[in-house]
C-alpha positions, -999 to 999 in steps of 0.1 A, spaced: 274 -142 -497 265 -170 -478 223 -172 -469 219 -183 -435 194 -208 -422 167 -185 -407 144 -206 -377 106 -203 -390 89 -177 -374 59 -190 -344 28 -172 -360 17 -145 -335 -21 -155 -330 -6 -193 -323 21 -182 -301 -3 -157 -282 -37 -185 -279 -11 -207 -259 6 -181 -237 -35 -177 -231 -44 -210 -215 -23 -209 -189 -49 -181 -163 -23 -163 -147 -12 -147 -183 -47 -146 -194 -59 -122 -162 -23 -101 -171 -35 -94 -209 -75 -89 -202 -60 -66 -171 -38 -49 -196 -69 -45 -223 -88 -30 -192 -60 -2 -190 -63 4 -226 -98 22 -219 -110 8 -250 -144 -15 -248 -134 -31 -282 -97 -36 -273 -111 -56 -239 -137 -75 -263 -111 -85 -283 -88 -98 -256 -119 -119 -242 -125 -130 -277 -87 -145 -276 -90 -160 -243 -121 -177 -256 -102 -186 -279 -74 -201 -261 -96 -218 -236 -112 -240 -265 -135 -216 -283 -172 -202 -286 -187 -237 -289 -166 -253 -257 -172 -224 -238 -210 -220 -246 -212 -257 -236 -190 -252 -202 -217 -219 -191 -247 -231 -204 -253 -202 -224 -266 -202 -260 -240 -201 -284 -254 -178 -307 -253 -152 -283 -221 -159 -275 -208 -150 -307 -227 -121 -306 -216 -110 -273 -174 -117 -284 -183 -98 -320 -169 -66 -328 -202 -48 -314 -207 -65 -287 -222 -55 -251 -212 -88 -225 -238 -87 -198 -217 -88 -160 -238 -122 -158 -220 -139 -193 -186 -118 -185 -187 -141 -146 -194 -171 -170 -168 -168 -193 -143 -158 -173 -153 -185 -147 -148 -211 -168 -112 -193 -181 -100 -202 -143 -105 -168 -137 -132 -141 -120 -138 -104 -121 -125 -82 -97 -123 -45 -84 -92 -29 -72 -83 1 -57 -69 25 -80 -26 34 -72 -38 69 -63 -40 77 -28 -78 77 -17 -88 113 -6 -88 115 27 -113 142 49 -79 160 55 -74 167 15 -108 182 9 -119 215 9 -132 226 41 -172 230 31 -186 266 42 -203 260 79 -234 276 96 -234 281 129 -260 263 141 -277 282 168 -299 263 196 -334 278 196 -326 300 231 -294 314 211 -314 327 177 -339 346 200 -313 360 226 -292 371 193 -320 388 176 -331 412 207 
């Protein structure tokens, strides 16, 4: 039996750090880690876009803020203030947003009816209680 001549395999992190630069595919994963409902999956995909977009060092040095913290912020247990997330993600070519969920808003229609008191005038309650 012949072996064929098998293509080397792109490593994954490699392969998915380039698909990351370009900010149209990075806002489609982080959107995709927001669906997850998992802080640490989110943290993770902000870690690769980092990543992608030059690192913790280039980054730190593109916001201004102290690098240190920025690791700290991207680690496992970190808590991104909504003031580092904005920087981060500005710098990605990219910003934070909030969208509508698909599900159709309620609408005064699709509530329960709330229980009402009639509201008397004052001339009413004392012709109502003679």
């Amino acid at each position: 039996m012949k072996k064929e001549n098998v293509p080397a395999a792109v490593p994954a992190k490699d392969y998915l750090l380039n698909r990351l630069q370009d900010p149209a595919t990075a806002a489609a994963y982080l959107n995709a880690a927001v669906e997850e409902d998992d802080p640490g999956a989110f943290l993770q995909a902000l870690r690769n876009v980092t990543e992608a977009r030059g690192g913790v060092a280039r980054i730190a040095d593109l916001t201004g803020l102290n690098r240190q913290q920025l690791y700290r912020t991207l680690s496992e247990n970190g808590n991104p203030e909504l003031r580092s997330l904005s920087k981060i993600l500005g710098v990605s070519g990219l910003r934070l947003a909030v969208v509508a969920k698909n599900n159709k808003p309620a609408t005064p229609k699709d509530r329960k009816p709330a229980q009402k008191r009639a509201r008397l005038s004052p001339g009413a309650k004392l012709a109502r209680a003679a």
